[in-house]
C-alpha positions as CSV (number, residue, x, y, z in Angstrom):
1,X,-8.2,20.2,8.0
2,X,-4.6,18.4,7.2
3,X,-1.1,19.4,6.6
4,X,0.3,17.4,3.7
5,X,3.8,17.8,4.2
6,X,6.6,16.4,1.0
7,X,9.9,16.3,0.9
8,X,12.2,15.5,-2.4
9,X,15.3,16.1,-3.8
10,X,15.3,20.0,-5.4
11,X,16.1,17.8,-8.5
12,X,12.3,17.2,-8.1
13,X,11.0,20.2,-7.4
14,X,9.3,21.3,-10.9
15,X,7.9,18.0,-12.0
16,X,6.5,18.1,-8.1
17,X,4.5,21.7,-9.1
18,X,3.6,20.8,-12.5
19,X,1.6,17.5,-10.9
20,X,0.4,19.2,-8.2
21,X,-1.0,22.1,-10.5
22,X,-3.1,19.5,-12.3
23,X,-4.9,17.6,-9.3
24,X,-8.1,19.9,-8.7
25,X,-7.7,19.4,-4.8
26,X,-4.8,21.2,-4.4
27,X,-5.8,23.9,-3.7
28,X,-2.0,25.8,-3.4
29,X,1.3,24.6,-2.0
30,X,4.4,26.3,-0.3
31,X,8.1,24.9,-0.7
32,X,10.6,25.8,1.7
33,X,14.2,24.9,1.0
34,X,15.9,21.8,3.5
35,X,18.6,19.6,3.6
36,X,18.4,16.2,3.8
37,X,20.9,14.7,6.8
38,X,21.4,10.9,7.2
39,X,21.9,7.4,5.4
40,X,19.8,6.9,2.0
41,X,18.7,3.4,1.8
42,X,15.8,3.9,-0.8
43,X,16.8,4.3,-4.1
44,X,16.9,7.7,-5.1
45,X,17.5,8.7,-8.5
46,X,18.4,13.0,-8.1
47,X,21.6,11.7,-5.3
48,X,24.7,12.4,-6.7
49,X,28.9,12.5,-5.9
50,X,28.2,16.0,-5.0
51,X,25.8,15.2,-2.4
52,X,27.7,12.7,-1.1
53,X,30.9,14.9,-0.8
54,X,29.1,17.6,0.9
55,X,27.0,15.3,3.2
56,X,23.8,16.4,2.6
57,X,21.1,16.1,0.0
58,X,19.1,19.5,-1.1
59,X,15.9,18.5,-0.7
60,X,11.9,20.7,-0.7
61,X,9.7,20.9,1.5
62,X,5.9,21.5,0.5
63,X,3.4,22.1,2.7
64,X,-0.3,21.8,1.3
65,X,-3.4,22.4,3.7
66,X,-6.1,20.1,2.5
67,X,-9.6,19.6,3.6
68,X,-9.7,15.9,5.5
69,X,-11.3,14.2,2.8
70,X,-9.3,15.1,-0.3
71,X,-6.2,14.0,1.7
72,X,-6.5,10.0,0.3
73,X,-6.9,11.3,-3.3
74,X,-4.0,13.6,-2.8
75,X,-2.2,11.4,-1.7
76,X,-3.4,8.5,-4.1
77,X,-2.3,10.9,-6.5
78,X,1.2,11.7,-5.8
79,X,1.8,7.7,-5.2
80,X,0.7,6.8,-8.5
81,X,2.9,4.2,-10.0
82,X,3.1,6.1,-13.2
83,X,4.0,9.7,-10.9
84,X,7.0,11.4,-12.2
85,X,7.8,12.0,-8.6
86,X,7.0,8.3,-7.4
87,X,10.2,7.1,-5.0
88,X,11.8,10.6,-5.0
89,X,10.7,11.7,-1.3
90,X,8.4,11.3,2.1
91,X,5.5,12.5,3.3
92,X,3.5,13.1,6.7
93,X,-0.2,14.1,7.5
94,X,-0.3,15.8,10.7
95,X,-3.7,17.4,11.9
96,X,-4.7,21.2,11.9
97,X,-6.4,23.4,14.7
98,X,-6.9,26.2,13.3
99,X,-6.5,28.1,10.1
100,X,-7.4,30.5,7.9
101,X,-6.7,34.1,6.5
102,X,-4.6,36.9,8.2
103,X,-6.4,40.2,7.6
């Protein structure tokens, strides 16, 4: 198993779940609140004065375990030139142990 892990601007953050709802291997996603700290050199379109003023960016963090091979769609997915979220955040794949359900 993977951890896809996404962060954008809370800006973001519904047009992120709406497109994750419709891609079939997803099978659910978590978003955690963060703050982005540091220089923006990619063009984002949610910055604004306020973030600047404050010195930090709200950002979401989603965390979606995926089974190795759906992680390329996923992820194919998401990057899609046409994406409403394409150029709005970052992403990592890390690897997973262990997992499953707490009962």
């Amino acid at each position: 198993m993977k951890l896809l892990t996404l962060v954008v601007h809370t800006g973001a953050q519904q047009d992120l779940a709406d497109l994750l709802r419709t891609i079939d291997k997803v099978p659910g996603f978590t978003f955690s609140h963060a703050e982005g700290h540091g220089l923006e050199i990619e063009e984002d379109a949610y910055l604004s004065a306020r973030d600047d003023t404050v010195g930090y960016a709200p950002r979401v963090r989603t965390d979606i375990l995926l089974e190795d091979e759906n992680v390329d769609e996923v992820l194919s997915e998401l990057c899609n030139k046409g994406s409403c979220i394409t150029g709005q955040g970052i992403y990592w794949v890390t690897a997973v142990e262990k997992g499953g359900h707490l009962k």
